[in-house]
mmCIF file as Biopython writes it, N, C-alpha, C and O atoms, coordinates in Angstrom:
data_model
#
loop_
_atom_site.group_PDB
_atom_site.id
_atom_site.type_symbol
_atom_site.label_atom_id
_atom_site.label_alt_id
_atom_site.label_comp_id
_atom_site.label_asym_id
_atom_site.label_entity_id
_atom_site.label_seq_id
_atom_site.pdbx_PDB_ins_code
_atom_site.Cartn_x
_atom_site.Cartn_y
_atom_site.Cartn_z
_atom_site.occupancy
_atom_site.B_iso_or_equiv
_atom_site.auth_seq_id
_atom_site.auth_asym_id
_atom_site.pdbx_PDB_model_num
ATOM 1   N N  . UNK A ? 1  ? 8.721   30.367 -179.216 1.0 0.0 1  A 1 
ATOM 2   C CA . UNK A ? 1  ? 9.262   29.997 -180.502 1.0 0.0 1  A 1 
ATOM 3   C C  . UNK A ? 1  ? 8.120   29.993 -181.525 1.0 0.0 1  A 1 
ATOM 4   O O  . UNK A ? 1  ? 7.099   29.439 -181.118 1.0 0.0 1  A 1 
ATOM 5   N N  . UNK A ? 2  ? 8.074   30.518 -182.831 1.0 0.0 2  A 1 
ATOM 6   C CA . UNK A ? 2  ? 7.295   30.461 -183.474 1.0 0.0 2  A 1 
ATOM 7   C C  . UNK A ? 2  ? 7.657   29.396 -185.004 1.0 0.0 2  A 1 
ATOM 8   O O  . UNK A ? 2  ? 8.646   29.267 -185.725 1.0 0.0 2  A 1 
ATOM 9   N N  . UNK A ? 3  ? 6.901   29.062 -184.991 1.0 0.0 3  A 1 
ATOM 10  C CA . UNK A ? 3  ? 6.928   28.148 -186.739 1.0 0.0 3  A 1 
ATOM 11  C C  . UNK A ? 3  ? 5.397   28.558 -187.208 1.0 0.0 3  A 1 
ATOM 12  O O  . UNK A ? 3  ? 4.382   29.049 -186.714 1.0 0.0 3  A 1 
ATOM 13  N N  . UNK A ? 4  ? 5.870   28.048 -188.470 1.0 0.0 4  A 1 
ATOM 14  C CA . UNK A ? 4  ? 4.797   28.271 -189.558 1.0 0.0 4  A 1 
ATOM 15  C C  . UNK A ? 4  ? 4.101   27.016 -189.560 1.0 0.0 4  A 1 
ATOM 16  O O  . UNK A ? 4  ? 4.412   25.825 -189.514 1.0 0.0 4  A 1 
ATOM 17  N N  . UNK A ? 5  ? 2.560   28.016 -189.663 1.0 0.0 5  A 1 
ATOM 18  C CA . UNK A ? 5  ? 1.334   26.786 -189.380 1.0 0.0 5  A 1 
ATOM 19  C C  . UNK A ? 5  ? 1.037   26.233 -190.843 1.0 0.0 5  A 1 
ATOM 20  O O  . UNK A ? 5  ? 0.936   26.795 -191.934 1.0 0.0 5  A 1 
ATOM 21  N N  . UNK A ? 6  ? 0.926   24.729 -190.375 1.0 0.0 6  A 1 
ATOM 22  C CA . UNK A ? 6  ? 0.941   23.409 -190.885 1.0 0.0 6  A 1 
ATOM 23  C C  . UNK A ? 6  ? -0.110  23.867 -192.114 1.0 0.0 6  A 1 
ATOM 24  O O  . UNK A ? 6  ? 0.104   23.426 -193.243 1.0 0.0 6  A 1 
ATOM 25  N N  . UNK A ? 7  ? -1.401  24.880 -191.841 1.0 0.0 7  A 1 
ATOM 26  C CA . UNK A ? 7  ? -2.457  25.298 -192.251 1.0 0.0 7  A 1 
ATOM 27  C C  . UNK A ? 7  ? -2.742  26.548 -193.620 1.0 0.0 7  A 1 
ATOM 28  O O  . UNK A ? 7  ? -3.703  26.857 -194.325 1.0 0.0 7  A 1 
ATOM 29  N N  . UNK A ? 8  ? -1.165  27.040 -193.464 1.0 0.0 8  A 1 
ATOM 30  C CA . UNK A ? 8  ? -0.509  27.957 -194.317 1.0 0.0 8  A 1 
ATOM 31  C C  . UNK A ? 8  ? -0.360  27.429 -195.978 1.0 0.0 8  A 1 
ATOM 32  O O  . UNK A ? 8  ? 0.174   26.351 -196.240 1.0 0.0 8  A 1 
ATOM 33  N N  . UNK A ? 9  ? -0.876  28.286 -196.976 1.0 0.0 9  A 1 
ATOM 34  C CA . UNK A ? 9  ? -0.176  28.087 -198.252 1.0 0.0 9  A 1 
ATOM 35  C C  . UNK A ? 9  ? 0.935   27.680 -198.628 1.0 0.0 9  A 1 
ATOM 36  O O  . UNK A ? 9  ? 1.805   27.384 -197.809 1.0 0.0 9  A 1 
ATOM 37  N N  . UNK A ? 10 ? 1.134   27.581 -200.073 1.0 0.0 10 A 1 
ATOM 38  C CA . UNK A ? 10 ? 2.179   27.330 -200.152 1.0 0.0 10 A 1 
ATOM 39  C C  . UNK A ? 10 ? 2.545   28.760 -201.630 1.0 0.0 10 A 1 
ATOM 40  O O  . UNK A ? 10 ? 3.591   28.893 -202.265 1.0 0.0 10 A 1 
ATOM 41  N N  . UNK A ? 11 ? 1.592   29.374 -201.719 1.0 0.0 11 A 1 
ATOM 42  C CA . UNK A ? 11 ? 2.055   30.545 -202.043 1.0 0.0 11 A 1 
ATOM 43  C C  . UNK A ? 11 ? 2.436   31.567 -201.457 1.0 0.0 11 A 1 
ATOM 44  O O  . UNK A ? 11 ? 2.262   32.612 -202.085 1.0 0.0 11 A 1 
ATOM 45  N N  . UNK A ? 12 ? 2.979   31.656 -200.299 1.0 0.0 12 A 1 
ATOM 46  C CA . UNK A ? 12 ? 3.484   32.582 -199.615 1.0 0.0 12 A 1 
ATOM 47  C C  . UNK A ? 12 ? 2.652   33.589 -198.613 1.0 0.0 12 A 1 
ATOM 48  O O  . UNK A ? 12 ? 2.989   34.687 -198.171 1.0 0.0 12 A 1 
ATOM 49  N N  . UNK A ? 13 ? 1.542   32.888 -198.427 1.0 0.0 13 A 1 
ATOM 50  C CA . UNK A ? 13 ? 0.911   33.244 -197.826 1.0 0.0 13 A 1 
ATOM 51  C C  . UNK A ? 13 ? 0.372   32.310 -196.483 1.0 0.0 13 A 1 
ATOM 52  O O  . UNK A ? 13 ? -0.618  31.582 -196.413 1.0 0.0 13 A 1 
ATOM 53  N N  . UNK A ? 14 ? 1.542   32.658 -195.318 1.0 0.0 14 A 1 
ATOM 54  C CA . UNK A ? 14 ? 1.913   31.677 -194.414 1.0 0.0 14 A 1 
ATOM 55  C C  . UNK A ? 14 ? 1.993   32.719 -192.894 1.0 0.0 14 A 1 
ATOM 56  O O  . UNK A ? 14 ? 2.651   33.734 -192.665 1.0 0.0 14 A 1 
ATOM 57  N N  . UNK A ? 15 ? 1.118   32.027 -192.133 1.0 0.0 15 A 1 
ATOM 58  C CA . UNK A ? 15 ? 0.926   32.428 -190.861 1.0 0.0 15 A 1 
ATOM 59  C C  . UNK A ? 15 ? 2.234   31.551 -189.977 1.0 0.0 15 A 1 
ATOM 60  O O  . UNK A ? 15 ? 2.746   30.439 -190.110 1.0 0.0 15 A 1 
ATOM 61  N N  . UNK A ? 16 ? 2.388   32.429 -189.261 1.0 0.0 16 A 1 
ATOM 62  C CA . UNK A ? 16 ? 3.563   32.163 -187.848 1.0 0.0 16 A 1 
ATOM 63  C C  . UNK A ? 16 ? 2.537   31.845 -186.542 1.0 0.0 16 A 1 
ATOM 64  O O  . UNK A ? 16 ? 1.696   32.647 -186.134 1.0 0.0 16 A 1 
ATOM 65  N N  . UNK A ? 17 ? 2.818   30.329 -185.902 1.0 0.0 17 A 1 
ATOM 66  C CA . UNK A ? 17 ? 1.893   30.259 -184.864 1.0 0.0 17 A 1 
ATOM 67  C C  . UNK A ? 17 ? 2.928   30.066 -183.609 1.0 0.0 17 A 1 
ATOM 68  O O  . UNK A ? 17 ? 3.935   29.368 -183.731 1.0 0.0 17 A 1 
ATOM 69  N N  . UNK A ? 18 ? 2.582   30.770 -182.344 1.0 0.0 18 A 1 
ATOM 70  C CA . UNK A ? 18 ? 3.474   30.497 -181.007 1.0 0.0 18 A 1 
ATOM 71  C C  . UNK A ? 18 ? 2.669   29.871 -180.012 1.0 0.0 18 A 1 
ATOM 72  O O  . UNK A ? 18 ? 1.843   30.593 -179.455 1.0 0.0 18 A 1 
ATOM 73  N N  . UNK A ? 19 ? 2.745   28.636 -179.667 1.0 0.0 19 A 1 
ATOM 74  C CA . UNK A ? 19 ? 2.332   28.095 -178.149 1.0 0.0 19 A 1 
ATOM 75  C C  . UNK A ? 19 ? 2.987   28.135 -177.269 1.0 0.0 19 A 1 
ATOM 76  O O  . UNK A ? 19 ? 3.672   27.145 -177.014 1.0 0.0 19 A 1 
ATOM 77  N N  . UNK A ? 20 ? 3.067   29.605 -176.216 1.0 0.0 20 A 1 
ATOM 78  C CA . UNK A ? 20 ? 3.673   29.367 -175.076 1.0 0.0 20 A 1 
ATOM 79  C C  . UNK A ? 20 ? 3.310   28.619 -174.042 1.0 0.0 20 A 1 
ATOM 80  O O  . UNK A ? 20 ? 2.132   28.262 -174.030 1.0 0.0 20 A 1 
ATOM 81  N N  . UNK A ? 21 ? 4.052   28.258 -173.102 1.0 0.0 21 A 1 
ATOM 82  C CA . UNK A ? 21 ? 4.024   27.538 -171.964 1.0 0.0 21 A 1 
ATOM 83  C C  . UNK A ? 21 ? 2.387   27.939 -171.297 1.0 0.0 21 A 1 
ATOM 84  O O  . UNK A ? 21 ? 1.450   27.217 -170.960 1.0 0.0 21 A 1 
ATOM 85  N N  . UNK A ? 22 ? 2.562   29.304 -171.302 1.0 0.0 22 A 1 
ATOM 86  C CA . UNK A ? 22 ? 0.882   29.885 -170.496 1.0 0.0 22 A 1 
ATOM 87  C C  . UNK A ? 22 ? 0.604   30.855 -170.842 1.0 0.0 22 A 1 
ATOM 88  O O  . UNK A ? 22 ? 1.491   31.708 -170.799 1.0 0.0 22 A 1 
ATOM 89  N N  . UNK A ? 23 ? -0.348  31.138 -171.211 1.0 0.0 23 A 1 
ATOM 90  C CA . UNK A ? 23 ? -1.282  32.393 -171.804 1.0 0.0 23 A 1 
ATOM 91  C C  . UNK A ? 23 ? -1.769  31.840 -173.618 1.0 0.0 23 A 1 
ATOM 92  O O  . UNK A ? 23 ? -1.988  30.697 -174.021 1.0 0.0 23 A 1 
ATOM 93  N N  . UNK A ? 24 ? -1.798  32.853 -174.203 1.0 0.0 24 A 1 
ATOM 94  C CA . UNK A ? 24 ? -2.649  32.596 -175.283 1.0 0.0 24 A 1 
ATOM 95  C C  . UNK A ? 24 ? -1.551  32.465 -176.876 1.0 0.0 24 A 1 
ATOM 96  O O  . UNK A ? 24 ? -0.521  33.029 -177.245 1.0 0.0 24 A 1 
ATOM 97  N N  . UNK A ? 25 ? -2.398  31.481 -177.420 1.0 0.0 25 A 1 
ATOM 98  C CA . UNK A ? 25 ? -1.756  31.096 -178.906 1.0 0.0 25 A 1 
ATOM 99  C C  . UNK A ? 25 ? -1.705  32.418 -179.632 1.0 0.0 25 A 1 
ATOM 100 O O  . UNK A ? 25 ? -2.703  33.031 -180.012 1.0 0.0 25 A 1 
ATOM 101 N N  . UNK A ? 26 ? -0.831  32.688 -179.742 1.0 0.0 26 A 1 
ATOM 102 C CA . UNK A ? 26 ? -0.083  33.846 -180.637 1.0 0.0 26 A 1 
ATOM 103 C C  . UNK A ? 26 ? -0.078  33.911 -182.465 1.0 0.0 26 A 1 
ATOM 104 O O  . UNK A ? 26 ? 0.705   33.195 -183.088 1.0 0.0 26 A 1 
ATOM 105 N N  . UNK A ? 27 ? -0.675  34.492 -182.905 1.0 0.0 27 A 1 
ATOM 106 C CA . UNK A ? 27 ? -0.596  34.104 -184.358 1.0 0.0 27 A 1 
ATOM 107 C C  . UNK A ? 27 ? -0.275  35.518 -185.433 1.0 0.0 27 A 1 
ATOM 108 O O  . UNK A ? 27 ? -0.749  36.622 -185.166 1.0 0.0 27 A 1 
ATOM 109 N N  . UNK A ? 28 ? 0.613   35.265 -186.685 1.0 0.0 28 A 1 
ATOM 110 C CA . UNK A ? 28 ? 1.282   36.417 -186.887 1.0 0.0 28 A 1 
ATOM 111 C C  . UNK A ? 28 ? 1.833   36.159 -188.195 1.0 0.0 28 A 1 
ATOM 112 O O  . UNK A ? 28 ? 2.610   35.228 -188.407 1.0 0.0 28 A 1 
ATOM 113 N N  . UNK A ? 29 ? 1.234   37.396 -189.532 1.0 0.0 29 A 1 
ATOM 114 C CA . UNK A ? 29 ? 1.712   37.459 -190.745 1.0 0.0 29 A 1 
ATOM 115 C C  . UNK A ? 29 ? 3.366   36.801 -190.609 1.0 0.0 29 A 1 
ATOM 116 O O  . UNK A ? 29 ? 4.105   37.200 -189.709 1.0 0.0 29 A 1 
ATOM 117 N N  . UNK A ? 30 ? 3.844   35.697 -191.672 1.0 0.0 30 A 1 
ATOM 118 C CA . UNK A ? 30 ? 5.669   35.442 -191.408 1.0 0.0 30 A 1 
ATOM 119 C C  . UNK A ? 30 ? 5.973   36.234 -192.160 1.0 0.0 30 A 1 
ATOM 120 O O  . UNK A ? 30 ? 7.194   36.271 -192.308 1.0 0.0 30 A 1 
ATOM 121 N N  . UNK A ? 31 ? 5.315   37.080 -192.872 1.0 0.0 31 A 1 
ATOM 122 C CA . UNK A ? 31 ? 5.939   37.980 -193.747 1.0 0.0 31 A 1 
ATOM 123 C C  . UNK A ? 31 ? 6.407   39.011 -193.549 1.0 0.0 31 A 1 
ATOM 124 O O  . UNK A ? 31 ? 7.124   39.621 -194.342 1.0 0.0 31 A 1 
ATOM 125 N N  . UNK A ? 32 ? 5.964   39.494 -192.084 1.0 0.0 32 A 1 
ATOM 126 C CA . UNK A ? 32 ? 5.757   40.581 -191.232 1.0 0.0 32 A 1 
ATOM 127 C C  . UNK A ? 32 ? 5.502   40.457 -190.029 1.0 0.0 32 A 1 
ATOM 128 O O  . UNK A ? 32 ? 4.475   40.688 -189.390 1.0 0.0 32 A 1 
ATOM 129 N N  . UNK A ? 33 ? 7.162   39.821 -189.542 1.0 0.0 33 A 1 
ATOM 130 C CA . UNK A ? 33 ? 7.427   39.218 -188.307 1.0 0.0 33 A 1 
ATOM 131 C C  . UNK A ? 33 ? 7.386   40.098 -187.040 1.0 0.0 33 A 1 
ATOM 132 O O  . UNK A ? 33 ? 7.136   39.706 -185.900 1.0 0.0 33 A 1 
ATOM 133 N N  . UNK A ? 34 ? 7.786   41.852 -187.592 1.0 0.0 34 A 1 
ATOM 134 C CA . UNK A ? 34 ? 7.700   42.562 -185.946 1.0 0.0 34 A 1 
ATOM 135 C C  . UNK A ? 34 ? 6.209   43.486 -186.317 1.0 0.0 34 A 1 
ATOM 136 O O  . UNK A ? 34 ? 6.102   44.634 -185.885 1.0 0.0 34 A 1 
ATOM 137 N N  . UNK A ? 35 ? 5.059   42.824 -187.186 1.0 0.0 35 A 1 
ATOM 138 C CA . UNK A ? 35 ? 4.115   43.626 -187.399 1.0 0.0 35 A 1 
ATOM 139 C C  . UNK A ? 35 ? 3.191   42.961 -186.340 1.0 0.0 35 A 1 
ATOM 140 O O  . UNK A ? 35 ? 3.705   42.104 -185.621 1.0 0.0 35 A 1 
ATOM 141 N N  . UNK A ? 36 ? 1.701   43.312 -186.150 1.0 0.0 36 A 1 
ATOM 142 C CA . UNK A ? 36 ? 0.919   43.010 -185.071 1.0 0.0 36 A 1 
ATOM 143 C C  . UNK A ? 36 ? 0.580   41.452 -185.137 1.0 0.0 36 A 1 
ATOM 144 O O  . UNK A ? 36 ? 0.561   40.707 -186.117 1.0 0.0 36 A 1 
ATOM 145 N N  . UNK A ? 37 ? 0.286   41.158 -183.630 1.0 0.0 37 A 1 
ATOM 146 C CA . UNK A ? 37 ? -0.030  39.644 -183.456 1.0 0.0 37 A 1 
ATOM 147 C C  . UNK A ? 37 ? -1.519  39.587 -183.250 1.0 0.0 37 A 1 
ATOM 148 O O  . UNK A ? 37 ? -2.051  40.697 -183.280 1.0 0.0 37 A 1 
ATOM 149 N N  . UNK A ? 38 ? -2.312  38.580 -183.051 1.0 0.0 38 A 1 
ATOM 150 C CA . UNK A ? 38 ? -3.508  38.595 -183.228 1.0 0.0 38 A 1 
ATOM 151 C C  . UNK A ? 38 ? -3.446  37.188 -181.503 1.0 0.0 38 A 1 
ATOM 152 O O  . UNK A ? 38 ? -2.453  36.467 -181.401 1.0 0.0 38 A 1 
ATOM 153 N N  . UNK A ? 39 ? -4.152  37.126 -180.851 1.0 0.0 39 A 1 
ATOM 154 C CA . UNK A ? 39 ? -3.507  36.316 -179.423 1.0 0.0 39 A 1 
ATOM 155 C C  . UNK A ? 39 ? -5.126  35.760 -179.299 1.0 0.0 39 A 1 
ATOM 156 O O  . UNK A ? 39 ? -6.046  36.573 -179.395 1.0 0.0 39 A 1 
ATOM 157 N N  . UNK A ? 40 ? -5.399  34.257 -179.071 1.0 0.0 40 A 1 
ATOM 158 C CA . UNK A ? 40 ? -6.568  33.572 -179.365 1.0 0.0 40 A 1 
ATOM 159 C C  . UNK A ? 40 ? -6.203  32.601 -178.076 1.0 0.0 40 A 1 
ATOM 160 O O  . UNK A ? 40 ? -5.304  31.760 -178.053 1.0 0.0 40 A 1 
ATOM 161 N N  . UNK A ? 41 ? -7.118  32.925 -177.012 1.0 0.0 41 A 1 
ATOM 162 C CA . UNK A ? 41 ? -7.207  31.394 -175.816 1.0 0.0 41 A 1 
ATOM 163 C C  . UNK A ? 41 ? -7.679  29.805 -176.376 1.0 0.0 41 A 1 
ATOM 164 O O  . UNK A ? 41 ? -8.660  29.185 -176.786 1.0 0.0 41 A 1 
ATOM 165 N N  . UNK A ? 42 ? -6.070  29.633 -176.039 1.0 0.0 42 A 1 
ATOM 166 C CA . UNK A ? 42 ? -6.231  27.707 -176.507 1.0 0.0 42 A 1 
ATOM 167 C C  . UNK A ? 42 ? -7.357  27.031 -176.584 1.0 0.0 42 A 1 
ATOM 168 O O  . UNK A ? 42 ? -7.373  26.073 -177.356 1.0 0.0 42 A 1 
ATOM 169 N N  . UNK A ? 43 ? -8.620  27.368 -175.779 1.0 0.0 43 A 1 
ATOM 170 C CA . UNK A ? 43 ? -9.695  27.038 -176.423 1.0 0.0 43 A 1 
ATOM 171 C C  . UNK A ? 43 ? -10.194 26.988 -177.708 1.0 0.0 43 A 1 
ATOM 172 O O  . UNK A ? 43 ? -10.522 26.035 -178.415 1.0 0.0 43 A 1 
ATOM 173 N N  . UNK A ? 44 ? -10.196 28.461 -177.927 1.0 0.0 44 A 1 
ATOM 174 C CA . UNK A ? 44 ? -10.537 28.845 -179.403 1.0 0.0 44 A 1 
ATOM 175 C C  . UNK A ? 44 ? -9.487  28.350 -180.447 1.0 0.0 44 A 1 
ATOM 176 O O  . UNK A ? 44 ? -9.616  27.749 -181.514 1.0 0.0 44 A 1 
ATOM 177 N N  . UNK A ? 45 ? -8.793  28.647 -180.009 1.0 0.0 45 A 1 
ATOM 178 C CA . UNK A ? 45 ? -7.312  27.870 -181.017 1.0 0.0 45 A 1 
ATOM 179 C C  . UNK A ? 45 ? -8.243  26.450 -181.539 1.0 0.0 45 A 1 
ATOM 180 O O  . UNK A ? 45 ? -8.684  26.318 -182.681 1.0 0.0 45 A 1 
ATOM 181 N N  . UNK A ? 46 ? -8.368  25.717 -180.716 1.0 0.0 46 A 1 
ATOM 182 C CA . UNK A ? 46 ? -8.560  24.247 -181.036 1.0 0.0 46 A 1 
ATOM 183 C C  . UNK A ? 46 ? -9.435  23.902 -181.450 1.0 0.0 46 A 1 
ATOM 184 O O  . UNK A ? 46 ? -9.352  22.817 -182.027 1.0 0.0 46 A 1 
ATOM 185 N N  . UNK A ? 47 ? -11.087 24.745 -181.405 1.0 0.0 47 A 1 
ATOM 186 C CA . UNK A ? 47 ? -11.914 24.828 -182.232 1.0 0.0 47 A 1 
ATOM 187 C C  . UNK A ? 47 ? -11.667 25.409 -183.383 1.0 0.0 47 A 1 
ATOM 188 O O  . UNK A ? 47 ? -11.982 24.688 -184.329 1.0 0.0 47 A 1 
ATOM 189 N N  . UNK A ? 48 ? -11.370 26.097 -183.582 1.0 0.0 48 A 1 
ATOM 190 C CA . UNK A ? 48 ? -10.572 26.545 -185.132 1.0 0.0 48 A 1 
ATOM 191 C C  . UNK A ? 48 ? -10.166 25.527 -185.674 1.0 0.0 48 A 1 
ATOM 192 O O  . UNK A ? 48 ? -10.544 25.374 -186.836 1.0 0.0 48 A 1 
ATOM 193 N N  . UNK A ? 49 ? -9.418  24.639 -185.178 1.0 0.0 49 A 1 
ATOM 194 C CA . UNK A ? 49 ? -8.675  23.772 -185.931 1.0 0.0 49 A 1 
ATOM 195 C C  . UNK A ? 49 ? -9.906  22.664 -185.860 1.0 0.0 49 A 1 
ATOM 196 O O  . UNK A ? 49 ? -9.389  22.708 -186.977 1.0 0.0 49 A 1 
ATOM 197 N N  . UNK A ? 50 ? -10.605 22.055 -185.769 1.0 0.0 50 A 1 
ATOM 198 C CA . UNK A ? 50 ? -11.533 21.546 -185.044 1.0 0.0 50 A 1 
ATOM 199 C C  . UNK A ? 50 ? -12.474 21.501 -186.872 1.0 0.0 50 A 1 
ATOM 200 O O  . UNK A ? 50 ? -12.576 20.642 -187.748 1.0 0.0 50 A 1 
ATOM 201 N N  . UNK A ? 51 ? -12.934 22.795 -186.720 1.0 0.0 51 A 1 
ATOM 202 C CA . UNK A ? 51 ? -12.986 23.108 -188.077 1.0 0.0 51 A 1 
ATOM 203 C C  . UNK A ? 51 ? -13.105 23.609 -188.939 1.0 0.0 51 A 1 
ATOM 204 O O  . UNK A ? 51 ? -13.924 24.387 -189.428 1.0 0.0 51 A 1 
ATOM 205 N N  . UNK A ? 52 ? -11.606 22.843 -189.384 1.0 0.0 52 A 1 
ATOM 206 C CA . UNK A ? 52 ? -11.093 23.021 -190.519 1.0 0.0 52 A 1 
ATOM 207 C C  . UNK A ? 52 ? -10.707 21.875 -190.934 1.0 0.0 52 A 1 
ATOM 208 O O  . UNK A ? 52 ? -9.910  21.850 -191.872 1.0 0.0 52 A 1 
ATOM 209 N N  . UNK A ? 53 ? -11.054 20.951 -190.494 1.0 0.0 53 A 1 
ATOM 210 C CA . UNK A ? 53 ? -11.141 19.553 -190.886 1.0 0.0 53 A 1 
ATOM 211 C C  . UNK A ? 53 ? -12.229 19.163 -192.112 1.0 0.0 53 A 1 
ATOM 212 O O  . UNK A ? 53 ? -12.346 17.997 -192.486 1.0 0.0 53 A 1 
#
């Protein structure tokens, strides 16, 4: 399932993030939902967020 990250604009310039059950955080233009995904191991995911604090 994907939703839009918390981290996204609010000018329309808004990333789609997927945490599946297993394998890697999925991340993806919402503007351009069947265009390419970019796939980051939950590690890295969480340093990313980490900071951006």
């Amino acid at each position: 399932m994907w939703r839009t990250s918390s981290y996204s604009a609010d000018n329309g310039s808004c990333v789609s993030v997927r945490f599946p059950s297993a394998g890697p955080v999925a991340v993806r233009d919402s503007k351009h939902p069947t265009g390419p995904q970019l796939a980051f191991p939950e590690t890295a995911w969480t340093s990313f967020l980490q900071r951006r604090k």
